[in-house]
C-alpha positions as CSV (number, residue, x, y, z in Angstrom):
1,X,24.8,58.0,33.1
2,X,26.7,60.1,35.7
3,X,26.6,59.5,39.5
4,X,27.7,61.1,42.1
5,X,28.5,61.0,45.6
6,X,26.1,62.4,48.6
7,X,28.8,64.5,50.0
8,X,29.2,66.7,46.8
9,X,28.2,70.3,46.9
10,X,24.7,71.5,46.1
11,X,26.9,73.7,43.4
12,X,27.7,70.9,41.6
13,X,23.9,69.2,42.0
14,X,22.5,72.7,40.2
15,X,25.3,72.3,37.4
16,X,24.1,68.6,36.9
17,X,20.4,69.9,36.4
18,X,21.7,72.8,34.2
19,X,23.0,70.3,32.0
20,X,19.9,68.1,31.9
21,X,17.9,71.1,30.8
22,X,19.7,72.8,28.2
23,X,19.6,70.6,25.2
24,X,19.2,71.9,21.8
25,X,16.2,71.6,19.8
26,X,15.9,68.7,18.2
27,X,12.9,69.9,15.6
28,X,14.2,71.7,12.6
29,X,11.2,73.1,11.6
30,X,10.7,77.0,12.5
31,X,7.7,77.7,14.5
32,X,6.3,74.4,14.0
33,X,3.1,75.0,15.7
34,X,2.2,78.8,14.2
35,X,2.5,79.9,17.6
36,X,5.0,82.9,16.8
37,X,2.8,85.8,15.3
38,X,3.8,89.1,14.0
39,X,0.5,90.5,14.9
40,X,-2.9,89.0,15.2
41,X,-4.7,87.7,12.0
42,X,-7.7,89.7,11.7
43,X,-9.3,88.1,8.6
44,X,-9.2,85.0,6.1
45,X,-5.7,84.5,4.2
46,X,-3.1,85.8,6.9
47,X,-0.6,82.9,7.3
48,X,2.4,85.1,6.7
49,X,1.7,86.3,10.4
50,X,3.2,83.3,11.5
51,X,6.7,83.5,11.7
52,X,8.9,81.5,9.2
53,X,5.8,80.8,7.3
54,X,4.6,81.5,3.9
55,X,3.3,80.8,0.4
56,X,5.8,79.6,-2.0
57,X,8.6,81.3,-2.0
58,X,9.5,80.8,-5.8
59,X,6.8,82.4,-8.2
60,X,4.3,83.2,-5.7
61,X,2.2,80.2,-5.9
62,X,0.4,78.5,-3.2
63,X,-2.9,80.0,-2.9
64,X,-3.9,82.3,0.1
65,X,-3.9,80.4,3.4
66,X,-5.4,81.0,6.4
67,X,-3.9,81.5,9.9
68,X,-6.3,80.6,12.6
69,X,-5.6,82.2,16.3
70,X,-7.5,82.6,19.5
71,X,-6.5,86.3,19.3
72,X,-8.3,87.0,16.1
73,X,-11.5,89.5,16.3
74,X,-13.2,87.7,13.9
75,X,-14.3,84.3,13.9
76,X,-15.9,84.3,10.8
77,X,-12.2,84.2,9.0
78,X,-9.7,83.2,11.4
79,X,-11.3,82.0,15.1
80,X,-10.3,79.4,16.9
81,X,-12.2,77.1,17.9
82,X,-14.7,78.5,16.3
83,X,-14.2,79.6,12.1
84,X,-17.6,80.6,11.3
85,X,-16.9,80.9,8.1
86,X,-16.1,77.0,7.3
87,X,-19.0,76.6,9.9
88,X,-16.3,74.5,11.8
89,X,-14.8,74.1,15.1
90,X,-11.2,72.4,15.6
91,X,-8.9,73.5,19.0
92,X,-5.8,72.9,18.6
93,X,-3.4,69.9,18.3
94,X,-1.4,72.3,20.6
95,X,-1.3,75.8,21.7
96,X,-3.7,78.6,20.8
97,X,-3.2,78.7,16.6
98,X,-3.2,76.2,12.9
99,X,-2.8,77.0,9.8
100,X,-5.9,76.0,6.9
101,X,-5.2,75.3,3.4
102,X,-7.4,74.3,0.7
103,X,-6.5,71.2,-1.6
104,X,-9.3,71.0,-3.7
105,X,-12.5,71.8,-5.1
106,X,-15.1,71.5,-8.0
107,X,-16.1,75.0,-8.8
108,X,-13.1,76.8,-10.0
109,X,-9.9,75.7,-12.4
110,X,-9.0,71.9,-12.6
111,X,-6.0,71.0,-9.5
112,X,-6.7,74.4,-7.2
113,X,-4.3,74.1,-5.0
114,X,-2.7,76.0,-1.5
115,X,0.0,74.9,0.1
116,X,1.9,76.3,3.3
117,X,5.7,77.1,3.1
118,X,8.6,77.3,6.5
119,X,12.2,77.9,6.0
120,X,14.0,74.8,8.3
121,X,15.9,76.3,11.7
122,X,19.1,74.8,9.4
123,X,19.7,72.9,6.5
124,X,19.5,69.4,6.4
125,X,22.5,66.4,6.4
126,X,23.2,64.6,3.1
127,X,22.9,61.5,3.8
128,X,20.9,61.2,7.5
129,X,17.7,59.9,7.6
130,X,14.7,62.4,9.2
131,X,11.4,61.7,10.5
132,X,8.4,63.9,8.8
133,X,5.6,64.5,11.0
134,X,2.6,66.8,10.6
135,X,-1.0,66.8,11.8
136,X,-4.4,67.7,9.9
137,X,-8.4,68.0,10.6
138,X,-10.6,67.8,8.1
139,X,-13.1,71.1,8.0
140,X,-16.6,70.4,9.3
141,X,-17.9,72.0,6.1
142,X,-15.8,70.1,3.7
143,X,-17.9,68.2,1.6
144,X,-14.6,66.0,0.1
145,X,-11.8,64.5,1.4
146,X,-9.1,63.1,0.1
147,X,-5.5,60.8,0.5
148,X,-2.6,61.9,-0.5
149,X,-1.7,65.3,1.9
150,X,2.0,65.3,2.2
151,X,5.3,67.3,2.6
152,X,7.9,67.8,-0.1
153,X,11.0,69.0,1.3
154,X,13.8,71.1,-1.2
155,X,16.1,74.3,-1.4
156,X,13.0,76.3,-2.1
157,X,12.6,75.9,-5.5
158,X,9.3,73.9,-5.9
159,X,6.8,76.0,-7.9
160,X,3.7,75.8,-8.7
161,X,1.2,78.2,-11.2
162,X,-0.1,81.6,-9.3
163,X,-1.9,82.0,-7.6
164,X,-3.8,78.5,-7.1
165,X,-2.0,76.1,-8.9
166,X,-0.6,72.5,-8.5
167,X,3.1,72.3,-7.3
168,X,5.6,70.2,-9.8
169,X,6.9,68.1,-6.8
170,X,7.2,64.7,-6.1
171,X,6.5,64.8,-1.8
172,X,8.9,62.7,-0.1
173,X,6.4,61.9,2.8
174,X,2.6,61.7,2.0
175,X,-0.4,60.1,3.3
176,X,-1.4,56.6,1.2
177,X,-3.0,54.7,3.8
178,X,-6.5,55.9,4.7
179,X,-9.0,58.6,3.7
180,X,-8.5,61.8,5.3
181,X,-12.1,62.3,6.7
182,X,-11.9,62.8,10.6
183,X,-13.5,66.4,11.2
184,X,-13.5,65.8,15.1
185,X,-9.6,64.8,15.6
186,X,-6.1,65.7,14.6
187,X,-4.9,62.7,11.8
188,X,-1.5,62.2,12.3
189,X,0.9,61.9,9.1
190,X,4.4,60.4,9.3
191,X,7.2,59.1,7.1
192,X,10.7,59.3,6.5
193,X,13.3,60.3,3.9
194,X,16.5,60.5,3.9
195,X,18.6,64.3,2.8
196,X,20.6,64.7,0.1
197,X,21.9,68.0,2.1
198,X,20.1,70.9,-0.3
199,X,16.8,70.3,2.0
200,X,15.9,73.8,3.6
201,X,12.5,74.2,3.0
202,X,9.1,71.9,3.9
203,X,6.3,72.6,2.4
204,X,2.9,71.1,2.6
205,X,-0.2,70.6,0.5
206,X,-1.6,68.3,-1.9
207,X,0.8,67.4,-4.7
208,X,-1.3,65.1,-6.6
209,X,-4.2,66.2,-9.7
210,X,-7.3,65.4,-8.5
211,X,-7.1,62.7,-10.4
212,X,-4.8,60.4,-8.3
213,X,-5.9,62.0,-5.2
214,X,-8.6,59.4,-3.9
215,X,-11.3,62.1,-4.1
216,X,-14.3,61.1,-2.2
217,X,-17.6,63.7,-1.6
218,X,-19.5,63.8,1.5
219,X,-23.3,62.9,-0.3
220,X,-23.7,63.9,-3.4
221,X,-23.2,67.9,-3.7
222,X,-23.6,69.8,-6.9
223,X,-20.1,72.3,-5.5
224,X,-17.6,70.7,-3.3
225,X,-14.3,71.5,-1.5
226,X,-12.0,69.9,0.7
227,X,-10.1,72.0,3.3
228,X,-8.0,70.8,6.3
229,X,-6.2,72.4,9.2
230,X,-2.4,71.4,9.6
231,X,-1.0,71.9,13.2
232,X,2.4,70.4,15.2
233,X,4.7,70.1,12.2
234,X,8.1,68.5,13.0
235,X,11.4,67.3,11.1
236,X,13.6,65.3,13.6
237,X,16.7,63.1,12.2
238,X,15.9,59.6,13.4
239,X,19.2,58.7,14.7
240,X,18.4,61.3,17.7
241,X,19.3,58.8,21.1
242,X,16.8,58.7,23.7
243,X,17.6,61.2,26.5
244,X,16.4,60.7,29.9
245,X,18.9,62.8,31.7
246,X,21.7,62.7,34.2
247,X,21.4,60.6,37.5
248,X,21.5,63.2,40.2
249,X,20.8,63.8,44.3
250,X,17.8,66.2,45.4
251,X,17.3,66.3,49.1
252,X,13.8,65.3,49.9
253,X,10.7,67.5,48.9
254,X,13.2,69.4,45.7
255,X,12.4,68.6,42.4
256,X,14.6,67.5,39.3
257,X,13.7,68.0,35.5
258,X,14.3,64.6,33.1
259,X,14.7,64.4,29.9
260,X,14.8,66.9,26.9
261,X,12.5,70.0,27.2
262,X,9.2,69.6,25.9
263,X,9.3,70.2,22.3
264,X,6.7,69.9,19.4
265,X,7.4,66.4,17.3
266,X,9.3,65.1,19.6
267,X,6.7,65.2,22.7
268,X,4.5,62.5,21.3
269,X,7.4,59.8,20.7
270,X,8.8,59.7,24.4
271,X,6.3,57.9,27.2
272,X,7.9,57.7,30.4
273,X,8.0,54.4,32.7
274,X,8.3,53.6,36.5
275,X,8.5,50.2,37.7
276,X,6.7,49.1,34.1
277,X,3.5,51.6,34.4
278,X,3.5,54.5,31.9
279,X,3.7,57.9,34.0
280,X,3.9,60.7,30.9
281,X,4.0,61.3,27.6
282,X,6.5,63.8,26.9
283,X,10.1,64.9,25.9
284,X,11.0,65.7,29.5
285,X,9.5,66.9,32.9
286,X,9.5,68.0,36.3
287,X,9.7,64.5,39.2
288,X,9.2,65.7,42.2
289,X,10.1,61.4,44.1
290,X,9.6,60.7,47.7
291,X,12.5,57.9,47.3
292,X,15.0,56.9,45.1
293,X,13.0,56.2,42.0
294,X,14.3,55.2,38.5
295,X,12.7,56.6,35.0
296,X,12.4,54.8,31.8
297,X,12.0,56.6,28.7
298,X,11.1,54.7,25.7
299,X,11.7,56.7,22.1
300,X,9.9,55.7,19.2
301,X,11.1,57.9,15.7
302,X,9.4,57.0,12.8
303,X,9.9,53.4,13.9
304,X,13.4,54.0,15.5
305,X,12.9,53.0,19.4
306,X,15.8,53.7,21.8
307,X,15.8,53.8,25.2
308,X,17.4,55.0,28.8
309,X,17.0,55.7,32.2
310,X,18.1,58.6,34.6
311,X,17.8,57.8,38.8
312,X,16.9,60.3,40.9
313,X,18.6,59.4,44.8
């Protein structure tokens, strides 16, 4: 913590807050909630719109996605909320897009398969240990769900058969807890791994046959398919320290900012504290006290809690 003195300058005060604001992202993952667009999606299987998001890179594979936005002039293949065409509604986890990949079905080749592909803001440490975290929504349509939708992370090699096939990977963070059948909520998948330092891409899907992935249909349909929407996507090394700021002076009626800025992944492990009563849930914010008032931010990575505290006088 850093404190200073009531007579310093306001100069200094606006460096302090500078500091407290600038911090570098903490996610590695590129556009990790499929915000960034080159242009609007105007039709099913668009997800290359997305920035730093594609099919597998190697061979082709991975099926043809779907980008859903709020821009898109037609519902029927790529709405939000509204995708007419998998007679479903989802909003968001966050923002105004997701991305939609199927993972299987009983009408067409054995193991059909789509997956989604990002290329990480850098590569990743040999030897530190990172927190996996991705959302999904089952489909209102879907009449099957199933367990096992994870994230295998490589150099971009992983390959799987054009254009539908199943990946040859081994995912270092999957689902194997509970069936994947909320159509109303976002699910949230976590799990950790640590790098071997080749790790540069993440790609998500189902990397299981349908045999070992806990397949289970809605009734008893003569064709079935299982679709989901994946939204909030996030790599953060687990080690990261909790970061409530610096301890500064406002004169009465400012405002000062705490913590890190808001950032996808890392927003849902931070809740913010005053006097023992949870105020936020957030990477950092905007206080705006009428006294002296101490924050305490608790950080929960993959399991990893830290804490600290910043004072605003």
């Amino acid at each position: 913590m850093i404190r200073f003195s009531r007579n310093m300058a306001v100069c200094v005060i606006a460096f302090v807050m500078h500091i407290a604001t600038s911090d570098a992202q903490v996610n590695f993952v590129s556009n990790p909630g499929f915000e960034e667009i080159s242009s609007c999606p105007d039709g099913p299987g668009q997800l290359s719109k997305a920035e730093n998001w594609s099919i597998l890179i190697n061979g082709g594979g991975g099926g043809t996605p779907e980008l859903f936005h709020v821009c898109c002039p037609q519902p029927a293949g790529c709405g939000v909320p509204l995708n007419s065409s998998n007679c479903s509604y989802q909003i968001p986890k966050s923002g105004s897009s997701y991305a939609g990949i199927s993972v299987t079905n009983n009408y067409t080749t054995d193991d059909w398969r789509e997956y989604v592909q990002n290329k990480l803001i850098s590569k990743l440490i040999s030897g530190h240990s990172y927190c996996v975290k991705f959302f999904a929504s089952l489909s209102d349509q879907s009449l099957a769900y199933i367990t096992p939708l994870g994230v295998f992370i490589d150099d971009g090699d992983v390959y799987a058969p054009p254009p539908h096939g199943l990946a040859a990977a081994i995912p270092q963070v999957y689902n194997a807890l509970q069936h994947l059948s909320d159509t109303i909520d976002w699910m949230w998948i976590e799990g950790s791994f640590v790098a071997t330092g080749i790790e540069e891409y993440l790609t998500i899907g189902n990397f299981f046959t349908d045999s070992a992935s806990d397949i289970v249909l809605v009734g008893a349909p003569s064709n079935w398919f299982s679709y989901y929407y994946i939204d909030d996507v996030s790599v953060i090394d687990i080690d990261l320290p909790a970061f409530a700021g610096n301890d500064t002076y406002i004169h009465p009626g400012d405002s000062a900012f705490i913590g890190r800025q808001p950032e996808i992944g890392l927003n849902d492990d931070c809740i913010w504290s005053v006097n023992g009563s949870p105020i936020d849930t957030i990477a950092g914010m905007w206080v705006k006290p009428d006294s002296t008032t101490t924050y305490f931010l608790e950080q929960t990575i993959c399991g990893n809690v830290s804490y600290d505290t910043v004072t605003i006088y």
